[in-house]
C-alpha positions as CSV (number, residue, x, y, z in Angstrom):
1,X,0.0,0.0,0.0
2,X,1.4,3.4,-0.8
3,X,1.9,6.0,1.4
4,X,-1.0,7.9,-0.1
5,X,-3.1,4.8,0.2
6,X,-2.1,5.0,3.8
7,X,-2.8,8.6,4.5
8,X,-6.4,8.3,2.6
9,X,-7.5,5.1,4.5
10,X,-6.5,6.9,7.7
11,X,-8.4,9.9,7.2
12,X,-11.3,7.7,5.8
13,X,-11.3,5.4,9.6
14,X,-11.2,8.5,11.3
15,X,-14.2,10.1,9.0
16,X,-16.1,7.1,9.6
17,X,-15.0,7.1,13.8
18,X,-16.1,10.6,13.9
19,X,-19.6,9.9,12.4
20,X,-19.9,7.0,14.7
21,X,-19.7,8.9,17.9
22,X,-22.3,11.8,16.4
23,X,-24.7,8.8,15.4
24,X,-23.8,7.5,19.1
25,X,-25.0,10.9,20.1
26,X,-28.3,10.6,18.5
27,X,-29.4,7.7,19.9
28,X,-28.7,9.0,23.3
29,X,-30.7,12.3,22.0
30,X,-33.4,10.4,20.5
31,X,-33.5,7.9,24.0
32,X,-34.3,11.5,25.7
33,X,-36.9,12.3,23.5
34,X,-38.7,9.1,24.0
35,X,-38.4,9.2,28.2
36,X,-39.7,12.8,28.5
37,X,-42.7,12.1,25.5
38,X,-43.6,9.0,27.3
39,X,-43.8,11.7,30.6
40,X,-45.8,14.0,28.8
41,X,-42.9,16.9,29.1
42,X,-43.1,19.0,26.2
43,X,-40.8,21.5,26.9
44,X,-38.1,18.7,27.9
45,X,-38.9,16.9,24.5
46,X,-38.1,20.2,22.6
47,X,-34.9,20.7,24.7
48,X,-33.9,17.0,23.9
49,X,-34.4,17.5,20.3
50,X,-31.7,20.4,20.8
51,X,-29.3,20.6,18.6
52,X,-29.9,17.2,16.7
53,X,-30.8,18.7,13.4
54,X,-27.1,20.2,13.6
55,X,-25.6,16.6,14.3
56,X,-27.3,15.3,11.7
57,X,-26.7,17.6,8.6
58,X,-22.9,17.0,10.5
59,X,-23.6,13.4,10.1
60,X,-24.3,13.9,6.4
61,X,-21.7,16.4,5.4
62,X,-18.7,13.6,7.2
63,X,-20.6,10.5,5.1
64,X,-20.4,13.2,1.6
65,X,-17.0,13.6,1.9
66,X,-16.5,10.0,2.4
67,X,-18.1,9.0,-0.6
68,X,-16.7,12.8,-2.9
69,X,-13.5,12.4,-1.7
70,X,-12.5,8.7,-1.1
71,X,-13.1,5.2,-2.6
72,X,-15.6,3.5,-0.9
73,X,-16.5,0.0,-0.5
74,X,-19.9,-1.9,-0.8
75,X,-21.5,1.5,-1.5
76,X,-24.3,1.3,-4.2
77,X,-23.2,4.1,-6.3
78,X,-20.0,1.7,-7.3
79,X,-23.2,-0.9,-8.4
């Protein structure tokens, strides 16, 4: 593997570690969410939801330059 190769599948495992951990994060959100909805807190369920629109389109944006930038595997634009 060239050094290149190297350097690319590095940044690509950190990429994908990174968008792991906000994904992670989500779940935890979303686990929130249901608690304080099955309690009937609205204004918890809306401070839950904080900032989860931002992890997501951060989500998104890490997975597009996976895909823009480096050669992915299994992915079903390569089909």
């Amino acid at each position: 593997m060239s050094e290149l190769q190297s350097a690319n599948n590095a940044i690509r495992i950190l990429l994908f570690r990174k968008a792991e951990l906000i994904a992670q994060q989500l779940l935890r959100q979303l686990a929130d969410t249901t608690s304080h909805l099955r309690k009937n807190e609205a204004s918890a369920v809306i401070g839950a939801l904080a900032g989860m629109e931002s992890d997501i389109e951060n989500l998104r944006t890490l997975m597009v330059l996976v895909r823009d930038s480096f050669q992915t595997k299994n992915s079903k634009e390569e089909l």
